[in-house]
NUTORZA-62734 format. One record per residue (C-alpha): residue in one letter; x, y, z. Coordinates in steps of 0.2 Angstrom, whole numbers, plus 2048, in hexadecimal, padded with zeros to 3 digits. Example, Ala and Ser with C-alpha at 12.3 -4.5 7.8 and 13.67 -1.06 7.14 Angstrom:
 resn east north  up
    a  83E   7EA 827
    s  844   7FB 824
//
This chain:
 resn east north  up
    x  9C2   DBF BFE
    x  9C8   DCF C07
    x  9DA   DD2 C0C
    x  9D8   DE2 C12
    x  9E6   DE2 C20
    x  9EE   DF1 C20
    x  9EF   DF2 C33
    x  A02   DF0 C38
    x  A0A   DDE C3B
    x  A0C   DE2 C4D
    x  9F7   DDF C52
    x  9F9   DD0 C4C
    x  9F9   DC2 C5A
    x  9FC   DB0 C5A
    x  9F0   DA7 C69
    x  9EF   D93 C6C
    x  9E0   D8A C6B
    x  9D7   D82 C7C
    x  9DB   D71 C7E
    x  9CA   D6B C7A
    x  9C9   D72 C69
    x  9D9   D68 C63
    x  9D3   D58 C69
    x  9C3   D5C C5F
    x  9CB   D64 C52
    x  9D6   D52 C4F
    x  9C6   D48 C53
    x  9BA   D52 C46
    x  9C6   D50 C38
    x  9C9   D3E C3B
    x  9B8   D37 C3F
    x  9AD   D43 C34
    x  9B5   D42 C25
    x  9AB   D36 C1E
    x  99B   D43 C1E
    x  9A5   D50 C18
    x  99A   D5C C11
    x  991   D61 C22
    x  99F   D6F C23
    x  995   D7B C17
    x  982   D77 C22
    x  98C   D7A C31
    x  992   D8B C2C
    x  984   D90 C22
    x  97B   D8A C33
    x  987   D95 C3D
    x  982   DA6 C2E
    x  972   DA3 C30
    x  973   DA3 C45
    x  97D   DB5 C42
    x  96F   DBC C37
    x  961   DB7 C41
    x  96D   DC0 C52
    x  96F   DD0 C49
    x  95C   DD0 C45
    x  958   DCE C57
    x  963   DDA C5E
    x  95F   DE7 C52
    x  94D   DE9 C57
    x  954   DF1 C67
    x  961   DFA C5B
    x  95D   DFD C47
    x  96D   E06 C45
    x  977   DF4 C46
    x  96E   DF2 C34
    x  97B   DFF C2D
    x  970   E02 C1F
    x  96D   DF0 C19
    x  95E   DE5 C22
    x  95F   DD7 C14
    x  966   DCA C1B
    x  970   DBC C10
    x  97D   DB0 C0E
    x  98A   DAE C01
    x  993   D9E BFA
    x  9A1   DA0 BED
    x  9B0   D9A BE9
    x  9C2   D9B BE1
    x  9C9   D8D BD4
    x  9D8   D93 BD3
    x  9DA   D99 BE2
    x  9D3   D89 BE9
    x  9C7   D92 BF6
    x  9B4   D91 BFB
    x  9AF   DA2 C05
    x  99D   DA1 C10
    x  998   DB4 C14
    x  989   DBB C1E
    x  983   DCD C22
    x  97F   DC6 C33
    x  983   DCC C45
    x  998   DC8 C41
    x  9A1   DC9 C51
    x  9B0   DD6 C5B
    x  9C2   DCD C5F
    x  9BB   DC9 C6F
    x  9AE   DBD C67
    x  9B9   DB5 C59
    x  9C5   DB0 C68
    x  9B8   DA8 C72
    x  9AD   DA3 C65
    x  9BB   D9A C5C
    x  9C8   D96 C66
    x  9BF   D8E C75
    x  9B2   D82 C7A
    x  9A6   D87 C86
    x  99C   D7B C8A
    x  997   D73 C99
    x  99C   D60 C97
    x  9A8   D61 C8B
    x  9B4   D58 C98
    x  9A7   D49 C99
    x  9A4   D4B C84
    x  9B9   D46 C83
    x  9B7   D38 C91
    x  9AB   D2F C85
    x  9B5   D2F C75
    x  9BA   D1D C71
    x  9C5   D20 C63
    x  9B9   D16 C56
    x  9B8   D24 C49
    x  9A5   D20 C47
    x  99E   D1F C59
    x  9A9   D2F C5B
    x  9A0   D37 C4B
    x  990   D37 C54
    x  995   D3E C66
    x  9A2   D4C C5B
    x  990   D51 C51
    x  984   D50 C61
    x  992   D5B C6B
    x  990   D67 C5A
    x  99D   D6A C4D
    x  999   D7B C48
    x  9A9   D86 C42
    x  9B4   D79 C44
    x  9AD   D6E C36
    x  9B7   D78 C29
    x  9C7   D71 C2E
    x  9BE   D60 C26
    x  9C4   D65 C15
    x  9CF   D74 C16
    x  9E0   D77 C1E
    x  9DF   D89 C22
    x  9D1   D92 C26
    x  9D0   DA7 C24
    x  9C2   DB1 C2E
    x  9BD   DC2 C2B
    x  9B0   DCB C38
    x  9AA   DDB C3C
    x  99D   DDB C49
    x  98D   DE7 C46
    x  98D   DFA C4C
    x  99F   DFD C4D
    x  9AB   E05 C45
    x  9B3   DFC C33
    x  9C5   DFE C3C
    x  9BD   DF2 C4A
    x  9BE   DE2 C3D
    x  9C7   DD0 C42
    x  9D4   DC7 C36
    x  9D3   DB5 C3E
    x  9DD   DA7 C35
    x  9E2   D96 C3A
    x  9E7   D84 C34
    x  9E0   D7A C40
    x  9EF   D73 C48
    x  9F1   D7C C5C
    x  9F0   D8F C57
    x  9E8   D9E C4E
    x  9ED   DB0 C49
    x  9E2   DBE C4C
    x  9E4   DCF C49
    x  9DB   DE0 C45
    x  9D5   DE5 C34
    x  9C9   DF4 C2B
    x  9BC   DE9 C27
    x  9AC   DF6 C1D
    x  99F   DE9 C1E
    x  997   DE2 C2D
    x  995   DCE C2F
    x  9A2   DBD C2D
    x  9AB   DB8 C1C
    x  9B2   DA8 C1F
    x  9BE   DA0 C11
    x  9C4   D8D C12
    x  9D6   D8B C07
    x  9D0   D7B C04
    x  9DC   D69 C05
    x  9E3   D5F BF7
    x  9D4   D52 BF0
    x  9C5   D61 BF3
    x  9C2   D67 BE3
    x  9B1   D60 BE2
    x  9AC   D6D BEC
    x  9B4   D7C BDF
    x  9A2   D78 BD6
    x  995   D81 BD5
    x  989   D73 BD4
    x  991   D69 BE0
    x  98F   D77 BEE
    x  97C   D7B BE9
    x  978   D67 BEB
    x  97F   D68 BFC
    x  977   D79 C01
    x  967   D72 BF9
    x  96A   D60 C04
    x  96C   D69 C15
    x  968   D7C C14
    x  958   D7E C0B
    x  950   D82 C1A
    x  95A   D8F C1F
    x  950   D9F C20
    x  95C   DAD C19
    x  960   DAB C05
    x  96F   DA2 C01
    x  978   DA9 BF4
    x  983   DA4 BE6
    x  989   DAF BD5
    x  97E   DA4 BC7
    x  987   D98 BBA
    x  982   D98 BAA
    x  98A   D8D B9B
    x  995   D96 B8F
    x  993   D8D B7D
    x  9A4   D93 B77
    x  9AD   D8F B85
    x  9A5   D7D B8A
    x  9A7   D82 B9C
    x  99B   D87 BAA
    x  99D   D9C BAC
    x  99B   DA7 BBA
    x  990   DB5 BB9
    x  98E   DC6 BC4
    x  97A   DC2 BC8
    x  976   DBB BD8
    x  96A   DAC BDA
    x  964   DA3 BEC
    x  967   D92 BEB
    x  958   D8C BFB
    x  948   D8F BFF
    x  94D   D9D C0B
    x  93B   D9B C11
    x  939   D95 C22
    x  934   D84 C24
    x  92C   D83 C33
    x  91F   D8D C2A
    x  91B   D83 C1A
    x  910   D75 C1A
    x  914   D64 C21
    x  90E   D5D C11
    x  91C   D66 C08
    x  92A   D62 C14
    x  933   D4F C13
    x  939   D48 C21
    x  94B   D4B C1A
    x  946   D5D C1B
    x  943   D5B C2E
    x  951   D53 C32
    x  95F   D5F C2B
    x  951   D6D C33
    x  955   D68 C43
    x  967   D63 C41
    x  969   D77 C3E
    x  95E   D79 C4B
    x  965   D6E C58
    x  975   D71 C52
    x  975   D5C C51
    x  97F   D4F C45
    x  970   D43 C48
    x  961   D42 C42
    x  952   D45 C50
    x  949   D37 C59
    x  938   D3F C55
    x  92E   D52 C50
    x  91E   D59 C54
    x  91A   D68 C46
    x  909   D70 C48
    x  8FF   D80 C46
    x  8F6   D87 C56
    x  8E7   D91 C51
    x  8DA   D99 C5E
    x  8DF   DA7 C6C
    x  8F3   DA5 C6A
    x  8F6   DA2 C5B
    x  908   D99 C56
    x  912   D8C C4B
    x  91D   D7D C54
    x  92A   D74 C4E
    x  931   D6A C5C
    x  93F   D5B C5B
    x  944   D4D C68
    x  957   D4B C66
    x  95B   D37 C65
    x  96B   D3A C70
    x  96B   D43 C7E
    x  978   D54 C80
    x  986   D56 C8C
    x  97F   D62 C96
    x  96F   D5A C9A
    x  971   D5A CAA
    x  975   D6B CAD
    x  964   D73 CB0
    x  96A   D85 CAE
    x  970   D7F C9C
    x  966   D8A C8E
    x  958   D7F C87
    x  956   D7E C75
    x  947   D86 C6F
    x  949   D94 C62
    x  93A   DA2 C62
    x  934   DAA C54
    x  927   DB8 C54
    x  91F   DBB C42
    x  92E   DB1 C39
    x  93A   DBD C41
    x  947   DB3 C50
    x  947   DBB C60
    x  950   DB0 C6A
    x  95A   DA0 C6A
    x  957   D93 C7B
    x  947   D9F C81
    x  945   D94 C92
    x  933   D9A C95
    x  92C   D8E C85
    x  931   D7E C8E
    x  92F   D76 C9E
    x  941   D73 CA5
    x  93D   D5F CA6
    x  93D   D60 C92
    x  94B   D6D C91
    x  952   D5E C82
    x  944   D64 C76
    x  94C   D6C C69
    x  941   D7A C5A
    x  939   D89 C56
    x  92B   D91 C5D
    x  924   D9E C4F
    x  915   DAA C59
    x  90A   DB5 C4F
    x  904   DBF C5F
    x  913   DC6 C69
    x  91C   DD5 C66
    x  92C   DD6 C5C
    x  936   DDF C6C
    x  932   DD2 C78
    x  93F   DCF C85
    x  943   DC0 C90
    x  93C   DC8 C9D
    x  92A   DCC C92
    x  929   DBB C91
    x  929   DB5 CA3
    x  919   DC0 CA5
    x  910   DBD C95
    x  902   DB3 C94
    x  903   DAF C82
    x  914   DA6 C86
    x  90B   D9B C94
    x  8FE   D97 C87
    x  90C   D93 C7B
    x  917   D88 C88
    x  908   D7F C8F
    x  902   D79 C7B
    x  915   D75 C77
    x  916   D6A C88
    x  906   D60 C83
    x  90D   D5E C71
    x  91E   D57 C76
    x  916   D4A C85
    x  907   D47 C77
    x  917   D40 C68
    x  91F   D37 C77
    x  90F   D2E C7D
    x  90C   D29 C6B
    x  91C   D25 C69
    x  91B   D19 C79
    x  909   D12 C75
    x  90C   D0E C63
    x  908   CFB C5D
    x  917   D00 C51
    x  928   CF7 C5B
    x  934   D04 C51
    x  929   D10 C5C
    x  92B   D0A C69
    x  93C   D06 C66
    x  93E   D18 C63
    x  937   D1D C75
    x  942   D10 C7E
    x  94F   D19 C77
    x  947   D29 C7B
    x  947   D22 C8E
    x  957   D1B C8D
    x  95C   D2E C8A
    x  950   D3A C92
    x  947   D2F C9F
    x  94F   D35 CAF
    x  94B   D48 CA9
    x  939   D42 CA3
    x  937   D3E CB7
    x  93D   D4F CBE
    x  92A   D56 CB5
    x  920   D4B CC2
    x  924   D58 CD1
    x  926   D68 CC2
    x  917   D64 CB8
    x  906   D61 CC2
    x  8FB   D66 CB4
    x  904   D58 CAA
    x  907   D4C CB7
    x  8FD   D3E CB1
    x  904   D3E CA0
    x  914   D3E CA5
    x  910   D2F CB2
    x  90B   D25 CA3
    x  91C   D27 C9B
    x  927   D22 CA9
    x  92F   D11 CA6
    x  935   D08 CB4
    x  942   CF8 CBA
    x  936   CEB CC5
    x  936   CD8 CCA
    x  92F   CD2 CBC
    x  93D   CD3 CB2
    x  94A   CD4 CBF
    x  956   CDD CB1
    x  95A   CF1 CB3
    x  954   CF4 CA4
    x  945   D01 CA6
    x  938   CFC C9C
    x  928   CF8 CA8
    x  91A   D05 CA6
    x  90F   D09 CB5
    x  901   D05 CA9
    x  90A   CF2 CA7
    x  90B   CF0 CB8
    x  8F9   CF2 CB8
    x  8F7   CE7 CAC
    x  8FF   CDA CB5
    x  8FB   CDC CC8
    x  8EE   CCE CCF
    x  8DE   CCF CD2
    x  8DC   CD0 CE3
    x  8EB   CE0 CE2
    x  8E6   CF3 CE6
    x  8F6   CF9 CE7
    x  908   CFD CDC
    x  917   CF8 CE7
    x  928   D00 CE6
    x  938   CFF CEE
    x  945   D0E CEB
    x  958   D0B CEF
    x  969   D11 CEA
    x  96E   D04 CDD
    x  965   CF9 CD1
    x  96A   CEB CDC
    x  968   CF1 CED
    x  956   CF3 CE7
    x  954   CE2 CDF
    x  95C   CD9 CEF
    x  952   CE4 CFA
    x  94B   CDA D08
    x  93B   CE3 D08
    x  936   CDA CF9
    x  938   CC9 CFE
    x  925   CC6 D06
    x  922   CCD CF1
    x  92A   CC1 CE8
    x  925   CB2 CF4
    x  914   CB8 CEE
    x  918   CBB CDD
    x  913   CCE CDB
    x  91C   CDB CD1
    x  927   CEB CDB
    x  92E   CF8 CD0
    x  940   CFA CD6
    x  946   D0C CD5
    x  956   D10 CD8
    x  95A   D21 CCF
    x  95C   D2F CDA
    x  94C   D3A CD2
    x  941   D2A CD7
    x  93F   D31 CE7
    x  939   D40 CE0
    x  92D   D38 CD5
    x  926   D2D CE2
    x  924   D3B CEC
    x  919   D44 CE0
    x  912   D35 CD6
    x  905   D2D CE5
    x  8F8   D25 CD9
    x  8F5   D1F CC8
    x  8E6   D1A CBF
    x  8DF   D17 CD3
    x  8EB   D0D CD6
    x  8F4   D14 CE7
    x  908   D14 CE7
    x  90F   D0A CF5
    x  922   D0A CFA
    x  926   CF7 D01
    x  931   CFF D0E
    x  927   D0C D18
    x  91A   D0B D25
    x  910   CFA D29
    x  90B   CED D1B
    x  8FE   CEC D17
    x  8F9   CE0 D07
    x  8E7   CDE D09
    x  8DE   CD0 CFF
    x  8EF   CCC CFA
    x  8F1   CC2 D0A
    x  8E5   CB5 D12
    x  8DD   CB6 D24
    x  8E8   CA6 D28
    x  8F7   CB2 D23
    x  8F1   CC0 D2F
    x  8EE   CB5 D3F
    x  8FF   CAE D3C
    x  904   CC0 D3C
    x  8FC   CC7 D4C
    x  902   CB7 D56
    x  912   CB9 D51
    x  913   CCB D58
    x  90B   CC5 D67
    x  917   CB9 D6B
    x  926   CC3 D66
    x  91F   CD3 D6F
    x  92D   CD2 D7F
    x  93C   CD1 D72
    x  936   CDE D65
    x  936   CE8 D76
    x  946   CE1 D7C
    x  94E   CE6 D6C
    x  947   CF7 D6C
    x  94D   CFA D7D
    x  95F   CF5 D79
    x  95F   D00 D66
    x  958   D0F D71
    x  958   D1F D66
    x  95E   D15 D55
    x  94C   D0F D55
    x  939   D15 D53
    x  931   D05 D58
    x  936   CF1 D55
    x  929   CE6 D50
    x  926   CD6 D48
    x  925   CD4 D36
    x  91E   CCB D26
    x  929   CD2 D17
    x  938   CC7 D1A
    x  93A   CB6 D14
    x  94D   CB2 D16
    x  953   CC4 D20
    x  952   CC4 D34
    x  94F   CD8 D32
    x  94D   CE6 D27
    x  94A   CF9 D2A
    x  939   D02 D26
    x  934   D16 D27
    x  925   D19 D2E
    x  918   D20 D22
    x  919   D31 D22
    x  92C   D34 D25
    x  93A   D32 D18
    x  941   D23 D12
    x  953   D1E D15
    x  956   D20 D02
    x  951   D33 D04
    x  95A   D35 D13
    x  968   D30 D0E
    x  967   D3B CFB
    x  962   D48 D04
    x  972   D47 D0F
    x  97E   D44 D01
    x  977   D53 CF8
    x  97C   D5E D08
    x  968   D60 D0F
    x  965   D5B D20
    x  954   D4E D1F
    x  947   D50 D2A
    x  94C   D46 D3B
    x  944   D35 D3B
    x  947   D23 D42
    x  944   D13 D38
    x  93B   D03 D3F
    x  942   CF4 D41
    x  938   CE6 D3C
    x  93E   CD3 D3F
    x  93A   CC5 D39
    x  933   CBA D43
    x  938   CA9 D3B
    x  94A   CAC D39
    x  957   CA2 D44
    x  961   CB2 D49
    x  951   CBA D4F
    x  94B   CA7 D59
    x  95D   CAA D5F
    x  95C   CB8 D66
    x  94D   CB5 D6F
    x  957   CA9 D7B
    x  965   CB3 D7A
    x  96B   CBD D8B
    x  97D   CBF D8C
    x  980   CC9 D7C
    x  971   CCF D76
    x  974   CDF D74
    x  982   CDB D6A
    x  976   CCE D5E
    x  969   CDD D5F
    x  973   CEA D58
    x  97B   CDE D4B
    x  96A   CDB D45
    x  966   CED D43
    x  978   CF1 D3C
    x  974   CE3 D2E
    x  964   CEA D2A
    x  968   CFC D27
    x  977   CF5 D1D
    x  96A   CEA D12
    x  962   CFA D0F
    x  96E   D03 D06
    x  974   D0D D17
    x  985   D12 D1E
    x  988   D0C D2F
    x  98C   D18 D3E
    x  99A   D0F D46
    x  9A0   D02 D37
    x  9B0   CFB D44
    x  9A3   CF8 D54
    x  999   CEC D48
    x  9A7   CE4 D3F
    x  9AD   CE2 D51
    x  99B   CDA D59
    x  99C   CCF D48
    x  9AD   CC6 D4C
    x  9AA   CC4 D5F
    x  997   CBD D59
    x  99F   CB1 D4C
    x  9AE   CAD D57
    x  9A3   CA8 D66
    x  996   C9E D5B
    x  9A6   C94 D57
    x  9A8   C91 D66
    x  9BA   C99 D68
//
């Protein structure tokens, strides 16, 4: 290891590490130990990442080469001194970079990541891997850690000293460093010799880094007769592949093989739900190696968040997270994109014009909807368990590619799952292809209902003319529902129908005794529809009778082409003004309070805007004037009993 640290004891400084990197520091050690030896693939990972940087930026700059383009990694280690030393020629970094890079967390999320800690070491082992261990695995076996850097292009006085135990602070200071890249040796703990082996570390590498394209190195063992011992010798021998693997055969390539690929790729502790790996011959040509992650990542949600698709031109990596290769509704696809046609200087910017990259994100879009519908359709269960727990993940971003992705909109349809009456559970699980499958004979049309809540959707009064006549309603109440329905009018025919807005109209599904009932009804109730309406005013677009309800007296309808109350109300909360529109009241014609209030003189407005107030309230909605109703309610109750 080099000690060079000539520089004078005043540079160096003594800094705290953020908050968030104790807790994970106290968690990884705890909850991680038990798979120890993912320390050395996550720094080899982390050499690897450096090397490919410094590849990339030196096409732009072949003097950050310094004279040596061969990239590698070095493993060694110290018996006596009880140390293991992981070295790269890579990018290395300035003391800016070592500060940030190791002494601070930022990531989006990370607040949620520590909410959902449970202090069970093995449920936290998996959320600790999916947020990424990276660096900080080192302090699994070892007690201090030492850092030397020097990033590419600069001056050897310009090199970092970085050294820490892990506890809650690190020194850093200047030092001449001559070679480019990052040393990094672990004084390992009591009880880690294992790892002082030269075998031992080369089954490891072998286990989780043979796919890692730059050789990894180690000085080569051979056995000394004399001595009876194992003896290290000054030639140099790579202990992986160091071919990538994206580019071999997927006949040669296990499924183990995969999996550690894309932990190093996804930088993941699990293993992926499912991969695609193909060739794509023809006008662009281009290799794929994509991965659906089982769980999804913290920052999900955050659609500025870098996706996670690595681009390769020729073998060589370009980019890390280049956005134009995926459609932002799958920005959890995780792998490598190798293409034989574009340049080598390409540019983010190249890429949002190029042809070749539409070409390229187009085919990679089909592949990853084609491996989830198989997954979906399979006859196998663990399939389709797999793509339950695939919806249970990524459903509600699957949905936002029904407005994003109209080439693929039918597909996507195909893989929505759905909550509906026929289960009455919230688990999503109904396809629209089931419903289908299911609907009666005599049925055109898919019904839906969308609502805040799960419950406010199963209770909605709207559906209660559907369940009298036993036929299915999706119930929807996520908020990017409204956006799919919006986009999503038909499937396979079938016309999507929302069971609050405009008239009803169920077809065949009613009788012709049904529909005279119907039209006599609102002939008889004509005067107080207009009564009613002529009390609400300007809270109403029309009153009418109606034939949803069953049990209700009223409930609230949009008309057909303006925006339902759920939108409306989304819309609000997100700070957009919606469109100005006023429901329908629709009542029922068989209810006692609505019989009532035919008779009714002295307080009918009063009973008129209880009715209203209790519908919007059914609904989901928020009332104007919450007091003035609680106050009609107790006079109304108070002079029914006769007080």
């Amino acid at each position: 290891m080099t000690t060079d640290t000539q520089t004078a004891p005043a540079s160096r400084e003594t800094l705290g590490f953020q908050t968030e990197v104790k807790q994970l520091l106290q968690l990884m050690i705890h909850s991680l130990y038990s798979n120890r030896e993912i320390f050395l693939r996550e720094l080899i990972s982390n050499a690897s990442d450096a090397c490919d940087k410094l590849r990339f930026e030196a096409l732009h700059n072949a003097g950050l080469f310094e004279g040596d383009s061969d990239f590698k990694i070095r493993v060694s280690f110290d018996p006596t001194a009880k140390t293991l030393t992981i070295a790269d020629n890579g990018v290395g970094m300035s003391r800016e970079e070592v500060i940030t890079n190791l002494g601070t967390i930022a990531k989006s999320g990370t607040r949620e990541f520590f909410s959902q800690l449970s202090g069970d070491q093995q449920k936290d082992a998996s959320l600790i891997g999916q947020f990424g261990v990276g660096f900080y695995s080192s302090f699994i076996v070892a007690d201090r850690v030492t850092v030397l850097t020097r990033r590419a292009g600069v001056e050897a006085s310009q090199g970092v000293r970085w050294e820490s135990e892990g506890s809650g602070e690190f020194t850093i200071e200047m030092v001449d460093r001559p070679t480019r890249g990052t040393e990094i040796t672990l004084h390992l703990k009591e009880g880690q010799d294992d790892l002082l082996s030269g075998w031992k570390l080369r089954s490891v590498i072998r286990k989780y880094s043979d796919h890692i394209v730059q050789p990894i190195v180690m000085k080569k063992e051979e056995w000394n007769q004399e001595k009876g011992e194992q003896i290290v010798t000054d030639e140099d021998e790579t202990v992986n592949q160091a071919s990538a693997l994206w580019a071999r055969s997927r006949n040669d390539i296990t499924d183990e093989q995969y999996k550690e690929f894309y932990k190093h790729v996804g930088h993941d502790f699990e293993d992926p739900l499912a991969w695609t790996h193909a060739r794509v011959e023809g006008k662009t040509e281009y290799t794929q190696l994509l991965y659906v992650p089982a769980r999804a990542p913290f920052d999900l949600w955050d659609r500025n968040a870098r996706h996670g698709v690595k681009l390769y031109v020729r073998r060589v990596f370009i980019m890390d997270d280049a956005e134009q290769l995926m459609p932002l509704y799958l920005r959890f696809v995780r792998g490598v994109v190798d293409s034989t046609d574009l340049p080598l200087n390409v540019s983010r910017e190249i890429l949002q014009e190029s042809k070749d990259i539409e070409s390229i994100r187009n085919g990679c879009t089909k592949k990853v909807l084609g491996m989830l519908a198989d997954m979906a359709n399979s006859e196998d269960a663990a399939e389709k368990e797999k793509y339950a727990k695939f919806w249970g993940e990524f459903g509600k971003v699957l949905k936002e590619g029904m407005g994003e992705d109209h080439a693929n909109k039918d597909k996507i349809a195909a893989l929505l799952r759905f909550a509906s009456t026929h289960a009455d559970t919230p688990d999503e699980t109904v396809s629209l292809a089931d419903y289908i499958g299911r609907m009666k004979p005599e049925q055109e049309k898919i019904y839906y209902v969308t609502a805040e809540t799960f419950n406010a959707a199963k209770n909605s009064p709207h559906l209660e003319v559907f369940r009298k006549k036993g036929i299915e309603v999706i119930l929807l109440s996520d908020r990017v529902d409204e956006w799919v329905v919006s986009h999503l009018t038909e499937f396979e025919g079938k016309q999507l129908v929302s069971v609050a807005k405009g008239g009803l109209d169920l077809g065949k599904l009613e009788d012709e005794a049904e529909k005279k009932e119907q039209e006599s009804a609102a002939g008889e109730f004509k005067d107080l529809t207009e009564k009613i309406a002529k009390s609400l005013g300007e809270r109403v677009k029309e009153v009418r009778v109606t034939h949803r309800l069953t049990d209700s007296p009223a409930c609230l309808v949009a008309d057909e082409h303006d925006v339902s109350g759920n939108l409306a109300r989304i819309l609000k909360a997100a700070g957009q003004k919606a469109p100005a529109s006023k429901p329908i009241l629709e009542i029922n014609p068989h209810h006692p309070v609505v019989l009532r209030l035919k008779y009714e003189e002295k307080r009918f407005d009063d009973w008129a805007a209880v009715l209203f107030d209790q519908a919007l309230l059914a609904e989901g909605g928020q009332l104007d004037d919450p007091a003035t109703f609680v106050k009609r309610m107790n006079q109304l109750m108070l002079e029914m009993s006769g007080s």
